[in-house]
Legacy VTK file of the C-alpha trace (Angstrom):
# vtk DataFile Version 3.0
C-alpha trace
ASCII
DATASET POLYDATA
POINTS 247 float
10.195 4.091 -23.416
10.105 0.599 -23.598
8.076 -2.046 -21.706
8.635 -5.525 -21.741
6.452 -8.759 -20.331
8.106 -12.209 -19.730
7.245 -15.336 -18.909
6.352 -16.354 -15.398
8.999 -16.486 -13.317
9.820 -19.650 -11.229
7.695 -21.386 -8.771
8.482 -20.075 -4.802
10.375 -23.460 -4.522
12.645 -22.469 -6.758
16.369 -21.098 -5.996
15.890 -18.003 -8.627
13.156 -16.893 -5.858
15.582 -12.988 -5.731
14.548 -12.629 -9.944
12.860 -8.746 -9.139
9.124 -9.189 -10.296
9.640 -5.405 -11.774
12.990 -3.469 -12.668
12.665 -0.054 -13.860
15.711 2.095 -15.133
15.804 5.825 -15.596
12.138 6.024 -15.232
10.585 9.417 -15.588
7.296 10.233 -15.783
4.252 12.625 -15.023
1.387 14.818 -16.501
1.009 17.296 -19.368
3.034 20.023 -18.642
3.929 18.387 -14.653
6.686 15.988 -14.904
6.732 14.093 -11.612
8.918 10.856 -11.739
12.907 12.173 -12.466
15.618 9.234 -13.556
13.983 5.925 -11.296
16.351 3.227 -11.290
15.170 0.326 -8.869
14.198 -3.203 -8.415
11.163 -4.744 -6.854
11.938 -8.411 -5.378
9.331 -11.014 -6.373
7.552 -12.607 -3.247
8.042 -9.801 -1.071
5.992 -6.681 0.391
7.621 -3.418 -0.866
6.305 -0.136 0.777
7.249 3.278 -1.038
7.631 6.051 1.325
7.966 10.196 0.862
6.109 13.322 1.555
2.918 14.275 -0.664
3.818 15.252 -3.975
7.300 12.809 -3.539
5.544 10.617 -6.209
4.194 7.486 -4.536
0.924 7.193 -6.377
2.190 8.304 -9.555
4.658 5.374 -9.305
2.128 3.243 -8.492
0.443 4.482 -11.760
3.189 3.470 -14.238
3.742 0.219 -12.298
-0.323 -0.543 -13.091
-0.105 0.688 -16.437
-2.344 3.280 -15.448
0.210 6.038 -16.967
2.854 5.887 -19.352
6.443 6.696 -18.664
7.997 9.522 -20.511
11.104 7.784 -21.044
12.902 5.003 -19.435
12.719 1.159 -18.938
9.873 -0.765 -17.180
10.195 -4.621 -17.171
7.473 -6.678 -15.014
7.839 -10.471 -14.605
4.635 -12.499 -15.171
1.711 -12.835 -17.794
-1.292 -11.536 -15.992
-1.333 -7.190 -15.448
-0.842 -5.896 -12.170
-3.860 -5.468 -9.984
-4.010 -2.021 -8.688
-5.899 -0.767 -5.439
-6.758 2.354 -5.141
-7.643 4.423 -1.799
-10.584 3.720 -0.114
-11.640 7.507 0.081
-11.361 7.774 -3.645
-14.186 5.615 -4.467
-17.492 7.973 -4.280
-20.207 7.156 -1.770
-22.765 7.939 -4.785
-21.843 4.976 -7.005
-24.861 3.047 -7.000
-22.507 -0.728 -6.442
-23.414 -3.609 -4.020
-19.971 -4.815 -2.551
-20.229 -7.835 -4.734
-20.569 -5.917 -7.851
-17.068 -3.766 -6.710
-15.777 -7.350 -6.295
-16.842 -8.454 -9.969
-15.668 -5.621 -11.227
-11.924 -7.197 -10.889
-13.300 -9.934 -13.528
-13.802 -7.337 -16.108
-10.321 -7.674 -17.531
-10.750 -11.290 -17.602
-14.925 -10.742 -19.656
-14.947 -7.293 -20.117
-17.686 -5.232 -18.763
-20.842 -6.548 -20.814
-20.391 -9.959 -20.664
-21.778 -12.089 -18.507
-19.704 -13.958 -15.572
-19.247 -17.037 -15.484
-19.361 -20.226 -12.965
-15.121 -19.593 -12.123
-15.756 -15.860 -11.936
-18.788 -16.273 -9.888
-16.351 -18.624 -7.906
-13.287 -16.528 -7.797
-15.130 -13.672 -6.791
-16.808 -15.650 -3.302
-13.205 -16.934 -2.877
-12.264 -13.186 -3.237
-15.093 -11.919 -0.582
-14.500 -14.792 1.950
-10.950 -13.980 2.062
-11.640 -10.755 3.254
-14.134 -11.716 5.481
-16.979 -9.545 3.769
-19.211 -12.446 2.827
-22.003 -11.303 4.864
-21.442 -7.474 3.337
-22.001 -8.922 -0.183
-25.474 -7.146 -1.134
-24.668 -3.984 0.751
-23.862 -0.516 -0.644
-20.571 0.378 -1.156
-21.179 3.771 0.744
-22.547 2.197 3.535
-19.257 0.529 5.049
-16.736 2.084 7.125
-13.633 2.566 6.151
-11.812 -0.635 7.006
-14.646 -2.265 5.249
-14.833 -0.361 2.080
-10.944 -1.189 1.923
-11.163 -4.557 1.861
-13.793 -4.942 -0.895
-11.508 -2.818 -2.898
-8.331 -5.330 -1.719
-11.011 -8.284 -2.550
-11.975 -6.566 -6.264
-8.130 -6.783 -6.806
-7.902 -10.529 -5.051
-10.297 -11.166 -7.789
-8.249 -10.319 -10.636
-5.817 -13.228 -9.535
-2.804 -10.688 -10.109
0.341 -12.341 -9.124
1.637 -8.371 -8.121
-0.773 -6.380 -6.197
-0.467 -2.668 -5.814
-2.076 -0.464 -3.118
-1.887 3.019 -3.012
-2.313 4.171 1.152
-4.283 0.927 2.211
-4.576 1.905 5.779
-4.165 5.316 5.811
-7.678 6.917 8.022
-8.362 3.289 9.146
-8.431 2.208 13.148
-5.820 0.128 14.322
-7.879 -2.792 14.064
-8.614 -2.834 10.764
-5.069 -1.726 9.995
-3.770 -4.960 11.573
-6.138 -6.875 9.437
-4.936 -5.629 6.404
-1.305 -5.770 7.477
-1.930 -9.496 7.823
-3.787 -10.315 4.789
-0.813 -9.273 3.257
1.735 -10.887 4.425
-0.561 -13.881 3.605
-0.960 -13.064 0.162
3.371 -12.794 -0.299
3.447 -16.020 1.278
0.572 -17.677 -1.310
2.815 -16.278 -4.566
1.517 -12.561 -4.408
4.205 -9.872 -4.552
2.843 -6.499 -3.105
3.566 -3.297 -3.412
1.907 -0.410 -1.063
2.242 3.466 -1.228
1.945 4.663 2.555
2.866 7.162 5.097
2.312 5.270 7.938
6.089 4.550 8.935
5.001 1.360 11.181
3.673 -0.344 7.903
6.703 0.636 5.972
9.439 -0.634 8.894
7.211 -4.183 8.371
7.543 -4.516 4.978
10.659 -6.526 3.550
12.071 -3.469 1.277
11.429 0.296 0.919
11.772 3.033 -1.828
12.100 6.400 -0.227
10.917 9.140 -2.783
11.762 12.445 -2.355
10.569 15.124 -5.239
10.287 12.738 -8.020
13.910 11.004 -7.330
14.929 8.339 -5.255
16.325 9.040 -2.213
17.033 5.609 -1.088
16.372 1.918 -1.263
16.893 -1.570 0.633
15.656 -2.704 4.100
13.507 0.204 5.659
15.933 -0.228 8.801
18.700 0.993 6.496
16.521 3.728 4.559
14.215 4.744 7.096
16.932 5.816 9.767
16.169 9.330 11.942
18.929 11.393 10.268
17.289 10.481 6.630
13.197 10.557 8.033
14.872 14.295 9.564
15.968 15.008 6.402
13.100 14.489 4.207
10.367 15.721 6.214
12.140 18.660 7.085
9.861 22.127 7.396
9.745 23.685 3.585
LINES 1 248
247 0 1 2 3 4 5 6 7 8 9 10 11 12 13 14 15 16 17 18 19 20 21 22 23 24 25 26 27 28 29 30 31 32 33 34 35 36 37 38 39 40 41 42 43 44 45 46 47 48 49 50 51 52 53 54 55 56 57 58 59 60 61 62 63 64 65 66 67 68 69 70 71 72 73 74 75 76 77 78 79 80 81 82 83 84 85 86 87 88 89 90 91 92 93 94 95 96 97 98 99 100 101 102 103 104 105 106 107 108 109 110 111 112 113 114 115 116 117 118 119 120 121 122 123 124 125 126 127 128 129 130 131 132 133 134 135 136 137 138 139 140 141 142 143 144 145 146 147 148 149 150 151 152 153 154 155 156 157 158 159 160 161 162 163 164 165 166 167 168 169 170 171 172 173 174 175 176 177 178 179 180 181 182 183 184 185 186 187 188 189 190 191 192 193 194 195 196 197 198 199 200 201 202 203 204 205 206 207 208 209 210 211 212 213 214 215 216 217 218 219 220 221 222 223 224 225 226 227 228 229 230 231 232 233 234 235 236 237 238 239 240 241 242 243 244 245 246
């Protein structure tokens, strides 16, 4: 297994705007004893939203994983372009509604990699993380309790704690999966906002309306790959049929 870091790619002037931001080649990958991930060959274009699609247990989130560094692959290729690591965001319903955290302290927790946990924050991360809270629109939810929000608005402190981390590739495992249409919209759109400000995004989901928006898709089916490109050429009724058939 090898993984390799470059130097930023070009600014979103330039003409080598189609460089992927991550390329991965026979990627496989899993848990002791579970291998999940089988032979993943794909690209991920910088500057664009990429949504990957498949049934539980198709290997979305473990993906998502090895793209955040989360878990190593057992063999294969990973290359990422850019110096800063990924930002990864997980689902709103796995953060407990116990943890005793204000939304601003989730939101300075995405300055940790930047001070590490003990050390104090300074004037920019103070800075980065209001930037971080206004962009959200959760200002005014600042001293709250985490497990006080709704849905929606637990989601977008956890978008905002990765905003903070000033990642130029965001990942987001199910963003608007048990949220109301609303706050689904929202998110959609902060997104597409972020690609357009230098941000490439990546989002695990099984919310087909999200995935025909986004720019490319990975379908995942058992571990493998069982297609790629624009989601109106991979997410066509024979293949969706196919996929999701009754076990």
């Amino acid at each position: 297994m090898k993984t390799m870091f470059k130097k930023p790619l070009p600014s979103p002037t330039s003409p080598q705007d189609r460089t992927p931001h991550v390329r991965f080649t026979d990627l496989c990958a899993g848990y002791p004893g579970r291998p999940v991930l089988r032979q993943l060959t794909a690209e991920i274009a910088r500057l664009t939203t990429t949504a990957l699609v498949g049934p539980n247990g198709s290997g979305k989130s473990t993906l998502l994983a090895v793209l955040a560094h989360v878990i190593h692959p057992t063999s294969g290729d990973v290359q990422h372009a850019g110096e800063r690591p990924p930002a990864f965001v997980p689902q709103h319903g796995a953060v407990g509604d116990t943890l005793p955290l204000t939304v601003r302290q989730t939101v300075e927790m995405g300055r940790w990699g930047e001070r590490g946990p003990w050390r104090r924050l300074t004037r920019r991360d103070h800075s980065t993380v209001d930037s971080a809270l206004e962009r959200l629109g959760i200002g005014d939810l600042a001293p709250r309790q985490l497990g006080e929000l709704s849905g929606g608005q637990r989601q977008r402190a956890l978008i905002a704690q990765g905003l903070a981390q000033e990642s130029d590739l965001l990942l987001l495992d199910e963003p608007t999966t048990g949220l109301d249409p609303e706050a689904r919209e929202r998110i959609g759109a902060l997104l597409t906002a972020l690609v357009a400000d230098g941000v490439t995004v990546v989002q695990a989901t099984h919310d087909l309306e999200v995935a025909r928006a986004a720019d490319a898709c990975l379908l995942l089916q058992d571990g493998r790959l069982a297609g790629q490109g624009h989601p109106d050429q991979v997410l066509t009724t024979s293949t969706l049929a196919r996929i999701w058939q009754p076990l």
